[in-house]
N, C-alpha and C positions, 0 to 999 in steps of 0.2 A: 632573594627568594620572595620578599614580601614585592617587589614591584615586579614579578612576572605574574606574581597570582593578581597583582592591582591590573597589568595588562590582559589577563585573563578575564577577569570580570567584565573590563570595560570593551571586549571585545562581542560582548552579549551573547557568547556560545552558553553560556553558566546560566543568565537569566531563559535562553530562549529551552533548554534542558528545565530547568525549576518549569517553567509553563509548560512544555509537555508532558512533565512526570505529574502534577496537577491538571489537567485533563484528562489524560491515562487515567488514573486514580477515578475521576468522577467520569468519566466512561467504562469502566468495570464496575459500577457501582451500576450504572444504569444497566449493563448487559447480564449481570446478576440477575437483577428483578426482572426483566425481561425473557430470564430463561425459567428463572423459579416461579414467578407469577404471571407469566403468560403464556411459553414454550411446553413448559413439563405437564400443568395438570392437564390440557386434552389429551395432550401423548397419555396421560394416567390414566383417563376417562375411557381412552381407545384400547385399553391394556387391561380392563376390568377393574379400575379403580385402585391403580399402583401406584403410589407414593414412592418417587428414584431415593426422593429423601431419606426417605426409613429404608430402604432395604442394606441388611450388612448380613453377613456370615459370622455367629462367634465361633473366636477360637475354642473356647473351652466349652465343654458339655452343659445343658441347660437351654430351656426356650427364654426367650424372653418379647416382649411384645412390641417392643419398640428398642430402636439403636439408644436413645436417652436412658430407657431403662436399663440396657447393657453396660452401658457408659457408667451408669452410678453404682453398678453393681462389682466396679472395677474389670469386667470382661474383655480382654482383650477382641478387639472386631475387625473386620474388614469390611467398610462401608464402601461397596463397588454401586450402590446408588450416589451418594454423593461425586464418586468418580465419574459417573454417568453427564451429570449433569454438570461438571468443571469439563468434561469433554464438550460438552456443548456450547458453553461458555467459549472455551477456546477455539471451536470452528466459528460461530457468532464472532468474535473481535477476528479471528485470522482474514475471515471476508470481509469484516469491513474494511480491516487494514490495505489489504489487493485492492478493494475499491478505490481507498484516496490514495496509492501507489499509482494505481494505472489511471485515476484523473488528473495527479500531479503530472505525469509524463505526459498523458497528451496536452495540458497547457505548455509543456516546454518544448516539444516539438516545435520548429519554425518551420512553417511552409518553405518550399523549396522555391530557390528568389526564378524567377523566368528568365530561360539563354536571351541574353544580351543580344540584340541586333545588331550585325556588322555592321559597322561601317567603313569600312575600308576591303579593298578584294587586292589581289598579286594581279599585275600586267601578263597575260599567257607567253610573251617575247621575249620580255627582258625581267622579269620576275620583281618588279619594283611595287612595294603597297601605293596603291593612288588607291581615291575615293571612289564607293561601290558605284555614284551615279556619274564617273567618267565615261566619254564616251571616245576620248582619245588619250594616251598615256604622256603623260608630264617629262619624264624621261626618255623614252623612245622612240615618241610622237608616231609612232601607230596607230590605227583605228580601230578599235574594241568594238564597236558595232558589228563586223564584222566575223568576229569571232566568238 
């Protein structure tokens, strides 16, 4: 068992996983701050000053003035702002993901190779391949000019 997981390793599927789950990690980090500090407050601005952040429903009866203050007051909540904006989040990576998907694919597309030039054609007499610039057949001794 230890020298399949040694063959594991040294196949680099294990390191090239360790480096995507480390950029993942520090590309949600960037798509975070990009939705909370850049995305959400004009959407707020455009909404009369709505913070996605703060807004929750308590369960139990009681105003409270912030999700924090609910939070310490033991209140059970339902933060459908923070849901808001993890929605966002995840359309934000979902498109970027589609992005290097479909630029990954079109670098692996190969152009289609160009039809190969005969060189060779069939005798119309005696159905024998001679060369396309014959002008009489090798086999037959016919004359292709003609035909």
């Amino acid at each position: 068992m230890l020298k399949d997981f040694r063959e594991f390793i040294a196949r680099g599927n294990a390191f090239d996983l360790a480096v995507g789950v480390i950029i993942g990690g520090a590309f949600a980090a960037i798509v975070n701050s990009l939705v909370n500090d850049v995305v959400m407050p004009p959407i707020g601005v455009l909404l009369r000053g709505v913070d996605f952040s703060n807004l929750f429903l308590p369960l139990k009866g009681g105003s409270y003035p912030s999700l924090a203050a609910a939070k310490a007051a033991g209140v059970p909540t339902i933060a459908y702002g923070a849901f808001v904006n993890t929605l966002i989040n995840f359309l934000i990576v979902a498109f970027v993901v589609f992005l290097l998907v479909r630029g990954v694919n079109r670098l692996k597309r190969q152009p289609l190779a160009p039809e190969p030039v005969p060189t060779t054609k069939q005798c119309p007499l005696c159905l024998s391949t001679i060369p396309i610039k014959a002008t009489r057949c090798a086999h037959c001794t016919s004359d292709l000019r003609a035909a």
